[in-house]
C-alpha positions as CSV (number, residue, x, y, z in Angstrom):
1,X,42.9,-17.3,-26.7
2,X,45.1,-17.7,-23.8
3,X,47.6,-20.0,-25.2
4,X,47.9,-17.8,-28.3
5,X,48.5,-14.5,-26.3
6,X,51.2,-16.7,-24.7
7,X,52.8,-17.3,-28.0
8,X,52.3,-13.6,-29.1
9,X,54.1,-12.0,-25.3
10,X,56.9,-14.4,-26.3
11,X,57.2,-13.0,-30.1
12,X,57.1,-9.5,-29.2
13,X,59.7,-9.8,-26.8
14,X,62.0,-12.1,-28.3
15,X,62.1,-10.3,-31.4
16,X,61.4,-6.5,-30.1
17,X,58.4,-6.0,-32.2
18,X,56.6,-3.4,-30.7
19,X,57.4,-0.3,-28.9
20,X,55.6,2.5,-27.2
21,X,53.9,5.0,-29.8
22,X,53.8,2.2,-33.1
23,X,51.0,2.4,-35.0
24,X,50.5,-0.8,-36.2
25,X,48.6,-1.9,-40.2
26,X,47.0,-5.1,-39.1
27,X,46.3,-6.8,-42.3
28,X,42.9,-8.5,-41.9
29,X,41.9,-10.8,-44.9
30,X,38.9,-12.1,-42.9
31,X,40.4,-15.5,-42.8
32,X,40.8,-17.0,-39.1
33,X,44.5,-16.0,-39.0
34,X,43.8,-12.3,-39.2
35,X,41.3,-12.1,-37.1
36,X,43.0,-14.1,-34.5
37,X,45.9,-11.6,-34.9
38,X,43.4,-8.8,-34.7
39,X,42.1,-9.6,-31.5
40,X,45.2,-10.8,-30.0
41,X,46.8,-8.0,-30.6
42,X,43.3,-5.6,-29.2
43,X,43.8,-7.9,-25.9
44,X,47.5,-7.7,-25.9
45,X,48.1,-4.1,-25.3
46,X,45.6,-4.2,-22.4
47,X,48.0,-5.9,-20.3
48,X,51.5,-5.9,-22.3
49,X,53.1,-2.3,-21.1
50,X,53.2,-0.7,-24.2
51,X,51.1,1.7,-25.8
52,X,50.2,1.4,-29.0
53,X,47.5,2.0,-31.5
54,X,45.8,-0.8,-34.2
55,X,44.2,-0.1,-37.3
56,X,42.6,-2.9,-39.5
57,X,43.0,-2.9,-43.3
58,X,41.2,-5.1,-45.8
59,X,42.7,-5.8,-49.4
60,X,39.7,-6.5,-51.2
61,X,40.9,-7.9,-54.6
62,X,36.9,-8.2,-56.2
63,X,37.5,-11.7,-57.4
64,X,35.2,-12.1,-60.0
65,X,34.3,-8.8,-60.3
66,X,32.3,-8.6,-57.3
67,X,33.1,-7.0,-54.0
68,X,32.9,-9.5,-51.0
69,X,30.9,-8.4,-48.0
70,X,33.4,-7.9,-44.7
71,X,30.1,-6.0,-42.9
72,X,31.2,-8.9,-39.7
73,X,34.8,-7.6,-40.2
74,X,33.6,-4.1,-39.5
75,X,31.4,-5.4,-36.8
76,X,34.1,-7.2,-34.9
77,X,36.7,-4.1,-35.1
78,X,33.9,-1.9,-33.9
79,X,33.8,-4.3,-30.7
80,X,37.2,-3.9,-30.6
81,X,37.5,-0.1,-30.7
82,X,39.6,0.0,-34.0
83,X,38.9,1.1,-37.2
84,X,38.5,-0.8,-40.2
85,X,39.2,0.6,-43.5
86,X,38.5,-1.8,-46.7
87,X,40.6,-1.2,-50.0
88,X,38.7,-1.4,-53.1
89,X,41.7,-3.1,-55.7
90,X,41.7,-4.4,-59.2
91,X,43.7,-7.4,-58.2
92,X,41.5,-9.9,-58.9
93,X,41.0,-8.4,-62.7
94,X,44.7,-8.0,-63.2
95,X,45.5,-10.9,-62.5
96,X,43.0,-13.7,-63.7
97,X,42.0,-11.3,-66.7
98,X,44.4,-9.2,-68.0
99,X,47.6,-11.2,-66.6
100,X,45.9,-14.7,-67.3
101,X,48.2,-15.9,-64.9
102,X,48.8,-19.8,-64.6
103,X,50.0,-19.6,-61.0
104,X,48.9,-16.2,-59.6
105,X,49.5,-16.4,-56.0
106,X,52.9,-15.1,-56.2
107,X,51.7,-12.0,-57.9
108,X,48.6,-11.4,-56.3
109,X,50.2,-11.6,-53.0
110,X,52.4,-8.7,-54.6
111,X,50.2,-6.6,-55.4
112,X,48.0,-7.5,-52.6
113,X,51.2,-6.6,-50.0
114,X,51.9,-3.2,-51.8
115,X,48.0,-2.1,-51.6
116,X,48.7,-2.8,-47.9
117,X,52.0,-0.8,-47.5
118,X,50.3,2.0,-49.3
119,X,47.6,1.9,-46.9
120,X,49.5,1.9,-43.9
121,X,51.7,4.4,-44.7
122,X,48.4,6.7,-45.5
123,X,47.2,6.1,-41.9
124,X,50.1,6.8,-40.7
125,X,51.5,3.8,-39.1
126,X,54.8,2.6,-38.2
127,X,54.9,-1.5,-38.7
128,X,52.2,-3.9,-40.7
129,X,51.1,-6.8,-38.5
130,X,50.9,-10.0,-40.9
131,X,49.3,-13.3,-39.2
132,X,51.7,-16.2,-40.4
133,X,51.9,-19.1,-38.0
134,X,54.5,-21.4,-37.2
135,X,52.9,-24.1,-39.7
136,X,53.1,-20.5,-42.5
137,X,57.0,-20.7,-41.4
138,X,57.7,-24.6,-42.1
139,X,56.0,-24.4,-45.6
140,X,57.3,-21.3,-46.8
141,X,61.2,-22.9,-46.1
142,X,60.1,-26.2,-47.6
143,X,58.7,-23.9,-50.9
144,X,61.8,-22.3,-51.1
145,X,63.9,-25.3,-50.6
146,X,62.2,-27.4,-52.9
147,X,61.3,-24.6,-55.6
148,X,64.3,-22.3,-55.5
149,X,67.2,-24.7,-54.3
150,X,67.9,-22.5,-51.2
151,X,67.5,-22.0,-47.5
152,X,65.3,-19.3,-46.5
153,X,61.8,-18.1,-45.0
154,X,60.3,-14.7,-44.0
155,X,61.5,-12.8,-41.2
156,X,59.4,-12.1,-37.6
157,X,60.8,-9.1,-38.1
158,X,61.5,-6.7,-41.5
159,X,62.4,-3.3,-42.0
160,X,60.8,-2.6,-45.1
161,X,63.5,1.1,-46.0
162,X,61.1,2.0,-49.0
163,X,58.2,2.6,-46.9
164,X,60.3,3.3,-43.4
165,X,57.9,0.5,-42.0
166,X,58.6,-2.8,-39.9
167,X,57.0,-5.9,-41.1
168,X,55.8,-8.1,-38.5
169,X,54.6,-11.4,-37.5
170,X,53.4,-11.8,-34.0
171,X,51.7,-15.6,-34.4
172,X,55.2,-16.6,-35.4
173,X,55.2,-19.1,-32.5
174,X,51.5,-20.6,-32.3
175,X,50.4,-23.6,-34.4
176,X,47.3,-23.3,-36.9
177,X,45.5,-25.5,-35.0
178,X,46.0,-23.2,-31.9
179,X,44.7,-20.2,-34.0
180,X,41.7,-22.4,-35.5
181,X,40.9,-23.8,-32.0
182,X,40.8,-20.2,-30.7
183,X,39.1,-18.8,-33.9
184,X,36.6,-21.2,-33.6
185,X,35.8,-21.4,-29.4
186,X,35.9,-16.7,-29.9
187,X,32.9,-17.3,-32.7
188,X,35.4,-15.0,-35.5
189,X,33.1,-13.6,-38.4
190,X,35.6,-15.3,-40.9
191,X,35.1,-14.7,-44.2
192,X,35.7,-17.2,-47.2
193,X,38.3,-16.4,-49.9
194,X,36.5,-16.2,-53.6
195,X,39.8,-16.7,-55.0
196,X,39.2,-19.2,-58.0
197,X,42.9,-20.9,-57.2
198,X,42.0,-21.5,-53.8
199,X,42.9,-25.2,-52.2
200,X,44.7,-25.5,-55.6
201,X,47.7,-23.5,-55.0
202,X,51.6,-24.3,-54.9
203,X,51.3,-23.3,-50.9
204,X,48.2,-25.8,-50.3
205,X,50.2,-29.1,-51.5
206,X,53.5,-27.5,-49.2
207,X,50.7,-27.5,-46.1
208,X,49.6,-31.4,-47.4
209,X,53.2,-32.3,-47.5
210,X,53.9,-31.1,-43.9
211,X,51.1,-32.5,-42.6
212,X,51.4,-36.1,-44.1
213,X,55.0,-35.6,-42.6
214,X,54.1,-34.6,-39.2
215,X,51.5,-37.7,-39.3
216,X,54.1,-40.1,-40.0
217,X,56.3,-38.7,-37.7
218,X,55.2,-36.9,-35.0
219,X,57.2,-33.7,-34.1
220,X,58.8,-33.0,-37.8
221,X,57.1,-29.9,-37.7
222,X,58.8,-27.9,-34.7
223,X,61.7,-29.9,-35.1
224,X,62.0,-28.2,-38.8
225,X,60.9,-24.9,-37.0
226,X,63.4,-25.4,-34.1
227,X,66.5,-26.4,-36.5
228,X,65.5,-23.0,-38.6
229,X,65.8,-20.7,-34.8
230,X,68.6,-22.7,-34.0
231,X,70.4,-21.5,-37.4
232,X,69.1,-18.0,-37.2
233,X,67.2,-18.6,-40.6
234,X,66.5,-14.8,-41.8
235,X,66.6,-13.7,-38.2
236,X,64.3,-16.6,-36.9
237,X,66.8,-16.7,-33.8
238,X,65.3,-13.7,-32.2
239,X,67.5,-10.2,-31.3
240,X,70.1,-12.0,-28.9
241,X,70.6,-14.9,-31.1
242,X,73.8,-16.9,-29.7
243,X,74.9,-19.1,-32.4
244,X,75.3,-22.7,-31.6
245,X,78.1,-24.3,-30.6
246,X,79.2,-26.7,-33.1
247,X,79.8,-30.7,-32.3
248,X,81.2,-31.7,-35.9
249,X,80.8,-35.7,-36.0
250,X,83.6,-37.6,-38.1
């Protein structure tokens, strides 16, 4: 856990995510991302210097019609000293059933990110903590490059004005096998996704694609990730960004 509270210092100062008094939404689907962010973040702001207060919020989208059991979820945040709440949705319904979508990640995740805002802004918090990695970074670009015909990611950092919340992304610097390795050597009560698209999804063969890159030539990853900081890609420089200078070749 080390390493990755490493990466997380460096993302919360190079982008100025946190400040004293946030309340920060940590969205905790019970898959080793989450909970890695969860107790990051719990150990974090033992030593960091800023106060700040965590709750955990579950999306439950009752996949199948039946509610999953994130008892261990509740377990773990009770270890932790933060409360979990867990959001009973009709997501799963609306989507497989009454949408019969063909590719329902993209609305899912909607509807699954507004049940979050909604719940944040009802505890009263002031930013949602979402656990995208590096890798999450690479594949998103790649998706919208290869889908969409443009350049473009998430940002570490987003000011969502609707809500008057800040979106952010402290794991934006550690690799998923960082966050697996620590998941796994911390004993996380992860929790399996009953999703019926999952491991067949749009994002799954982006993760395959970087992968069989990255095997075939080692480094494409954070060089991809370092060309995107380097070109301030949605704010992926951090707050003092310097643009390059430019060596144009002829």
């Amino acid at each position: 856990m080390q390493r990755i509270l490493g990466h997380m210092r460096r993302a919360v100062a190079e982008y100025d995510m946190i400040q004293d008094g946030d309340r920060i939404c940590v969205g905790v689907s019970g898959g080793k991302d989450s909970l890695v962010l969860l107790c990051g973040l719990a150990r974090l702001r033992q030593f960091i210097g800023i106060s700040f207060d965590i709750e955990a919020v579950t999306i439950d989208p009752v996949f199948g019609g039946e509610r999953c059991d994130y008892s261990a979820v509740t377990d773990l945040c009770g270890q932790l000293g933060i409360r979990h709440t867990v959001v009973v949705s009709e997501i799963g319904d609306i989507v497989f059933n009454i949408r019969k979508e063909k590719h329902p990640c993209s609305l899912c995740a909607h509807l699954r990110r507004g049940a979050l805002h909604n719940a944040a802004v009802d505890l009263g918090c002031t930013k949602i903590a979402l656990g995208h990695s590096l890798d999450d970074a690479v594949e998103t670009f790649f998706m919208n490059l290869f889908n969409e015909g443009r350049i473009g990611c998430f940002s570490p950092l987003t000011h969502l004005e609707k809500r008057d919340l800040y979106m952010i992304r402290p794991l934006i610097f550690a690799e998923e096998k960082e966050i697996r390795r620590a998941a796994n050597r911390a004993g996380l009560p992860i929790v399996k996704s009953k999703c019926p698209a999952d491991g067949n999804t749009n994002r799954q063969r982006m993760k395959e694609f970087v992968r069989d890159m990255e095997h075939r030539d080692h480094g494409f990853r954070e060089r991809i990730f370092g060309a995107m900081r380097r070109g301030d890609i949605d704010g992926m420089g951090g707050v003092n960004y310097v643009p390059p200078v430019r060596k144009d070749v002829y």
